[in-house]
N, C-alpha and C positions, 0 to 999 in steps of 0.2 A: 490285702486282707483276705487271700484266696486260704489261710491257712484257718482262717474261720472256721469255713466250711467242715472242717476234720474234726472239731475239737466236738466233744463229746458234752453232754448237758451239764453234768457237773464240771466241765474244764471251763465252760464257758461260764458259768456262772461264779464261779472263784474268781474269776479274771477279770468279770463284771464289776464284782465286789472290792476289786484293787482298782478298779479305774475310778469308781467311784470317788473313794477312801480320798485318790491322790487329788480328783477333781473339788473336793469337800475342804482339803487340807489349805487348796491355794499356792501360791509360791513358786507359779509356774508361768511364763508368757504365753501370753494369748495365743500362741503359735499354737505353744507344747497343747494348750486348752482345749484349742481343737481339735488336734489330734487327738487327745484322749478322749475329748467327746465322740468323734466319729468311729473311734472304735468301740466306744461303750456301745454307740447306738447298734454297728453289728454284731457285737456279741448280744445286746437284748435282744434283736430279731433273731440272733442262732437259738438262743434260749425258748422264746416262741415256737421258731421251728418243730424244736423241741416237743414239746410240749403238745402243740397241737398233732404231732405226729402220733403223741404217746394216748389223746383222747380216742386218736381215730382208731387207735388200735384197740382199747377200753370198748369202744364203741360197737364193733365189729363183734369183741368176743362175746358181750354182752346180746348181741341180736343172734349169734349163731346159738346162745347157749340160750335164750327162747324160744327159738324159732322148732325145734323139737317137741318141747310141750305142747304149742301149738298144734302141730300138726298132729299131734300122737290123737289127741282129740275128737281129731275131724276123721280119723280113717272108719 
């Protein structure tokens, strides 16, 4: 599942949404079940990934782009 790793927040999450779909529909041995599940589950953690990467960067522009008013302040 190393190719996880590459796929991009929307690839991962369309992908999500098809493991779902087929895991919803049934029809499949508990083999295939798992498999699908253990791939769901690392495409939701890539999705997270995600995400959390995308806060951290929110987060950052957000303190660089106070951090000016502040300081203009105090000079």
């Amino acid at each position: 599942m190393s190719e996880i790793a590459e796929l991009s927040y929307e690839q991962a999450r369309d992908e999500l949404v098809k493991v779902v779909g087929q895991l919803e529909q049934g029809g499949v041995s508990l083999e295939e079940s798992l498999a699908l599940w253990e791939r769901g589950e690392a495409l939701a953690k890539r999705c997270e990934e995600w995400l959390i990467g995308a806060k951290a960067r929110l987060d950052a522009a957000r303190s660089s782009a106070a951090q000016p008013a502040a300081t203009d302040g105090a000079s």
